[in-house]
Structure formats: structure tokens, C-alpha cells
C-alpha positions as CSV (number, residue, x, y, z in Angstrom):
1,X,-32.9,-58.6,-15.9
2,X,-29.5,-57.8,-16.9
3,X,-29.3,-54.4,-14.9
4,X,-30.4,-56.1,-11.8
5,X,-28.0,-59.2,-12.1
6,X,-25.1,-56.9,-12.7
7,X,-26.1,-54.8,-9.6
8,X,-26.1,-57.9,-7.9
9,X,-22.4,-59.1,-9.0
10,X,-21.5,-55.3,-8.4
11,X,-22.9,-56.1,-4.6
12,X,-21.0,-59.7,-4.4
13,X,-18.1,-57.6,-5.4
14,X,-17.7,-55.2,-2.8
15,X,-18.4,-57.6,-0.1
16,X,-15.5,-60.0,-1.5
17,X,-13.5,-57.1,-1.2
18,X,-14.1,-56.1,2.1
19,X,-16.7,-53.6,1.7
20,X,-20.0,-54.9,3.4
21,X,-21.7,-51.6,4.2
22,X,-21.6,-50.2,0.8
23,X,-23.2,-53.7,-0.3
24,X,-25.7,-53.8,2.0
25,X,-26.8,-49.8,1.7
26,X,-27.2,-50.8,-2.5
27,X,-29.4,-53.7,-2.1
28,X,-31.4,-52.3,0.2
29,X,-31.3,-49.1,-1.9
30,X,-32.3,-51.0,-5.1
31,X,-35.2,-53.1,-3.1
32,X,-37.1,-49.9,-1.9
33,X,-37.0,-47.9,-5.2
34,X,-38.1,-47.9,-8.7
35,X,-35.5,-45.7,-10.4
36,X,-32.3,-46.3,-12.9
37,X,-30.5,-48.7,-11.1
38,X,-27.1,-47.1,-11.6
39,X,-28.1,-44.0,-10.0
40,X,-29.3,-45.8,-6.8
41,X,-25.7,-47.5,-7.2
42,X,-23.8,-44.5,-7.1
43,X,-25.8,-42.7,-4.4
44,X,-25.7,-46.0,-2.0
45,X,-22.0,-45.6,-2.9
46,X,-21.8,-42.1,-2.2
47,X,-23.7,-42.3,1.3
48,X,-21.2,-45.6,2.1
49,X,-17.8,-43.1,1.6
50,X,-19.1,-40.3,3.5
51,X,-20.1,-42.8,6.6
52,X,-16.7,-44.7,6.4
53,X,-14.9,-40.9,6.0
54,X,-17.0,-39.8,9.2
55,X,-16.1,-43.3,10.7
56,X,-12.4,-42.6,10.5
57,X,-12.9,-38.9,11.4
58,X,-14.5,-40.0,14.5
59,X,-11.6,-42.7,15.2
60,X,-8.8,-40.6,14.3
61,X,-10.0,-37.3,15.9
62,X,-10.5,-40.3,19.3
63,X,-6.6,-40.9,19.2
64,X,-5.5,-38.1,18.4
65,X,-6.4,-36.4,22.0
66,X,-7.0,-32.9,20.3
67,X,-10.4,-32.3,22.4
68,X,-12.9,-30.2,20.8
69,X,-12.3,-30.1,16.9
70,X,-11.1,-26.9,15.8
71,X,-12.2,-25.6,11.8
72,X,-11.1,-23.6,9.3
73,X,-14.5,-21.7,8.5
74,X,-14.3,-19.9,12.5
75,X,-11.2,-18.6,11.9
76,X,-11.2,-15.1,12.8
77,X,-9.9,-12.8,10.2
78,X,-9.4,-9.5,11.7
79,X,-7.6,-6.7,9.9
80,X,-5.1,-6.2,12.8
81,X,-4.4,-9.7,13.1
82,X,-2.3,-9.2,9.7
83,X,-3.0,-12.8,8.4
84,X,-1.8,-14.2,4.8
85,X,-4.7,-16.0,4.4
86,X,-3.7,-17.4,1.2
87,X,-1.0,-19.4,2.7
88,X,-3.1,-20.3,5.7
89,X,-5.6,-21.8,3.5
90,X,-2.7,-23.3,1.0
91,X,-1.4,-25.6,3.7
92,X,-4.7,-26.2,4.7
93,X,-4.5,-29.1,1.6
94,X,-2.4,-30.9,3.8
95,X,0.1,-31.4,0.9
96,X,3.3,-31.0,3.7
97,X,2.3,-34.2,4.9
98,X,2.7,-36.9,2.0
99,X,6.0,-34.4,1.5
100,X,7.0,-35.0,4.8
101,X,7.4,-31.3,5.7
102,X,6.8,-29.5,9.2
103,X,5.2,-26.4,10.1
104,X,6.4,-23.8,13.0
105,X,4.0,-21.7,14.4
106,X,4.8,-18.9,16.4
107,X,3.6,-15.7,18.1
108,X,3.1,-13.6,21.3
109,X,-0.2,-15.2,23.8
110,X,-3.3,-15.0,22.6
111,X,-2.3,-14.6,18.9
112,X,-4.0,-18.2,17.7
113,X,-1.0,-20.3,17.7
114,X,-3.0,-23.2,19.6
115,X,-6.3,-22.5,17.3
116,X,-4.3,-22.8,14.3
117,X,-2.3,-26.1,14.9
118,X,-5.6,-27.4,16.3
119,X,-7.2,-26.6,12.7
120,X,-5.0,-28.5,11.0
121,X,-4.7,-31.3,13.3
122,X,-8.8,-31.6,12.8
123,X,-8.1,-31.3,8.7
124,X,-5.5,-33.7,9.0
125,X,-8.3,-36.2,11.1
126,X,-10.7,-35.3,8.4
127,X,-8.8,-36.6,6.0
128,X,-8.0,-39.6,7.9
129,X,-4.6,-38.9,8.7
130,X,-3.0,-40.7,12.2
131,X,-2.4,-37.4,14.1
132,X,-0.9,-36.8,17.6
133,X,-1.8,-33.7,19.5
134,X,0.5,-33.2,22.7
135,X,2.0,-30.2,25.1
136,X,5.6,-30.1,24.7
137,X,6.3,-30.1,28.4
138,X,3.9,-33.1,29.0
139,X,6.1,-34.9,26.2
140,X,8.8,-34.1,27.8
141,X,8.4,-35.4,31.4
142,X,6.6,-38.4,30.1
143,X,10.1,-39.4,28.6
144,X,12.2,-38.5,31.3
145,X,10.1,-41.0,33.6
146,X,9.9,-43.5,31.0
147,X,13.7,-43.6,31.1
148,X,14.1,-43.7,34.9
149,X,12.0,-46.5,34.8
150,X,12.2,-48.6,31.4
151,X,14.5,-48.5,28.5
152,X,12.4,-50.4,26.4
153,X,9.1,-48.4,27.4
154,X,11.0,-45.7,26.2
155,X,12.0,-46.9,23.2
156,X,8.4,-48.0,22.5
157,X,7.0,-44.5,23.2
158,X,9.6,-42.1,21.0
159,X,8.8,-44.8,18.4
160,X,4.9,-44.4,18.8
161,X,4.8,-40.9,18.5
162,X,7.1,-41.3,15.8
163,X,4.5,-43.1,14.1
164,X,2.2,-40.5,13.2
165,X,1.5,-39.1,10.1
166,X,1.1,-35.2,11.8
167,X,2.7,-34.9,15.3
168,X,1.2,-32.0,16.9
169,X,3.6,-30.2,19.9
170,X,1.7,-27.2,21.4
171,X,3.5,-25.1,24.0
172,X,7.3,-25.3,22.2
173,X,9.9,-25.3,24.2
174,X,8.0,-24.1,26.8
175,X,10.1,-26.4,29.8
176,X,13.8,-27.3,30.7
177,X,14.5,-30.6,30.6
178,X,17.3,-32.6,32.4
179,X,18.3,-34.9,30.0
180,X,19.0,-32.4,26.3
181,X,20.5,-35.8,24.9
182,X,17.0,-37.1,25.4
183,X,14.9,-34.1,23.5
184,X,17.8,-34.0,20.9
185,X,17.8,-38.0,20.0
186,X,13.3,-37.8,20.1
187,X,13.5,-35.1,16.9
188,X,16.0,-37.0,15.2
189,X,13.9,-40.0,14.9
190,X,10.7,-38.1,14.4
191,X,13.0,-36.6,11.4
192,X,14.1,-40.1,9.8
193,X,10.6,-41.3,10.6
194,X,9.6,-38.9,7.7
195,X,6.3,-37.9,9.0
196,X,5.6,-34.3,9.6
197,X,5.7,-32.3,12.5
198,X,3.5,-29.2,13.7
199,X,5.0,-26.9,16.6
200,X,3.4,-23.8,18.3
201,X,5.5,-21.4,20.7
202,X,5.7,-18.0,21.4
203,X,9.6,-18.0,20.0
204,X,11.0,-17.6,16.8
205,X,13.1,-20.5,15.7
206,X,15.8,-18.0,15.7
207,X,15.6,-17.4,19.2
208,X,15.1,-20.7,20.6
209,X,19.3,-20.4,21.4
210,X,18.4,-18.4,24.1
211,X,15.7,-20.9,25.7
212,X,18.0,-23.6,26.1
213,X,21.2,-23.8,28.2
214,X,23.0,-25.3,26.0
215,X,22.9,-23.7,22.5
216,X,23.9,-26.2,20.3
217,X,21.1,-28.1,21.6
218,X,18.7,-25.6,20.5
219,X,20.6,-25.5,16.7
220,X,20.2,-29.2,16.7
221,X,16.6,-29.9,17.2
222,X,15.8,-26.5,15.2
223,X,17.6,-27.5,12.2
224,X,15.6,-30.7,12.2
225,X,12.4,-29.1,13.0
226,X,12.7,-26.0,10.9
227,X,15.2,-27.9,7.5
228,X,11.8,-28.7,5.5
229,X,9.2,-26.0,7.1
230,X,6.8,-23.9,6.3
231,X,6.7,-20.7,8.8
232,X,3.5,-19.0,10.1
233,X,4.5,-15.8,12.6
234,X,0.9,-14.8,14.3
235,X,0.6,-10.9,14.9
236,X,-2.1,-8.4,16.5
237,X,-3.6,-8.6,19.8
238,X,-5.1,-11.0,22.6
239,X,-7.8,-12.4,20.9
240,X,-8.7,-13.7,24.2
241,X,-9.4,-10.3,25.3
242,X,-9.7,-7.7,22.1
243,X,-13.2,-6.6,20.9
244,X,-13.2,-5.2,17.6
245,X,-15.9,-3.1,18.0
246,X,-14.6,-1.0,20.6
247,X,-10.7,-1.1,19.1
């Protein structure tokens, strides 16, 4: 009797605090089965994590607009593709996101710069992180028509994107934009919002001088992308069109 009434306060418990599904999944689990009550307990509690953890998968993968999830385990590991899988798989912990750190991927087409941000965007939705997937030229002219048209708007928008715990911008700085005062002033609030940043190009942040008109542009938004980053150059060929077996 004692077992039973403590399952039962254990049960009023998590429903006080907010937790009505794990509650509900251990009485029913207790009412259909003969077994040590504390086991049932922790597997009802067990199955209730996984299906709020898939819950907020599911909601944060929805906002994220990444598409198609993208994971580790197809990543393809060629020889000539010259990976350091180590560190691929090290930031994979998504420890440079409590740290508020940024990662800059970059390569020639083809290479799996897009693949790889995508991974750890999906990670970062895995592990219930707010994440933003986004090209950089869409950003770019969304801003510029949000400032023709509304201050506030724009305000509003910088600020929401700002808001992320992992922005994603595929596509770096893949467009020339009118307004350089614009693009300079969004990465210096997504670098005092302290949230991290993940951006894919085919340029090395040394050379992104020679992609803007204006060079000290470029230095600004690179030192504030590239002051607390971890680097991942992608090498080898087209994976769009190699074939191994025939290289």
C-alpha cells in the first residue's frame, strides 16, 4: 500500500508541476501491469522525455525552416575529401553554443558546406535549441525592404533573428548589398546578442576584403563573425558529381 500511495503522490507531483503526460503515461503504466512499481515509474518517465524531446524536435526543426533534416551518421567520409573528423564530431556536442561561439564554414561547390551547417542546425533542433536557417542574400534583401518601408519592422526583425540560440547563414556573402551600414550594424547585434552564429561560403574569411567594395566593411563584420570561431575549410571534389568507384 505504501508503494502504490507514493506512486500516486509521485503522479500528483508531476502534474502540480506542469508535467501531465509523464503523470498520465505512469498511472496508466502502473494500472495495466504487475511488476516493481518503481521500474514502471522510471520507464513511463523514460518514454515521457523522449516524447517531449521529439515534441520539441519537431517544433524547433518547424521554425527553424531548415527543410529536410540533415544527420551526422550520412556523412560521407571519403579519403579525398581530407576531413578531421575528430573536430567535425567534437563540435558536433554543440558546446560553441552555451559559449556563444560561431563557426565559419567554407570551401569550393560541391564540397558539403550546406550539408554540414544543415547537420548541425538539425543537432542543434535535437537538442532543443531555437535555430534559424537562412540564405544570406534572402537576409539581406529582406532587410533592405524592411527599411524602405518600416523602421520599426526592421528593428523587430534584426532583433528576431538575433534571438536565436544558432543562427544559420548559408550562401556567405554571396550578394552586394546597397546599404553596407545595414549588414555591418545586423552582425553587431547578433555579436552582443551572444548567441552563436554558423556561416557557409565558398571564401575564406581572409578573402572576404575582396567581395566587398568597401574593405573595411568586410574587416568589420569578419572580426565579429570570425573573433570567437571555430574554422572548418571543406576540400576534394564535387560530391554532387564524383563517384568513388570510378575515381
Amino acid at each position: 500500500m505504501e508503494t502504490s500511495e507514493n506512486v500516486a503522490k509521485i503522479c500528483e507531483s508531476l502534474q502540480m508541476l506542469g508535467y501531465s503526460c509523464a503523470s498520465d503515461k505512469i498511472r496508466e503504466a502502473v494500472m495495466h501491469s504487475v511488476d516493481d512499481p518503481l521500474a514502471i515509474v522510471r520507464l513511463a518517465l523514460d518514454t515521457a522525455v523522449t516524447s517531449e524531446r521529439n515534441t520539441k524536435y519537431e517544433k524547433c526543426l518547424r521554425i527553424s525552416k531548415l527543410g529536410d533534416p540533415v544527420f551526422f551518421r550520412d556523412l560521407l567520409t571519403y579519403k579525398v575529401r581530407q576531413l578531421d573528423l575528430e573536430y567535425i564530431q567534437s563540435l558536433a556536442t554543440l558546446d560553441f553554443i552555451p559559449n556563444g561561439e560561431n563557426i565559419v564554414i567554407w570551401g569550393p561547390p560541391g564540397t558539403g558546406k550546406t550539408w554540414l551547417g544543415k547537420a548541425y542546425a538539425t543537432k542543434a533542433c535535437q537538442e532543443g535549441k531555437r535555430t534559424r536557417w537562412i540564405t544570406y542574400p534572402f537576409l539581406c534583401r529582406e532587410l533592405m525592404r524592411l527599411k524602405g518601408e518600416d523602421s520599426k519592422r526592421l528593428e523587430a526583425r534584426i532583433n528576431y533573428y538575433c534571438s536565436f540560440d544558432l543562427l544559420c547563414i548559408d550562401e556567405f556573402p554571396n550578394y552586394d548589398v546597397e546599404d553596407k551600414f545595414l549588414m555591418q550594424e545586423f552582425f553587431n547585434q547578433a555579436k552582443l546578442s551572444g548567441h552563436s552564429i554558423i556561416v557557409c561560403g565558398q571564401c575564406c574569411p581572409e578573402n572576404w576584403d575582396s567581395l566587398f567594395e568597401v574593405k573595411s566593411f568586410a574587416q568589420s563584420i569578419r572580426g565579429r563573425l570570425t573573433e570567437r570561431a571555430h574554422r572548418l575549410e571543406l576540400k576534394g571534389p564535387d560530391l554532387r558529381t564524383y563517384v568513388p568507384d570510378k575515381a
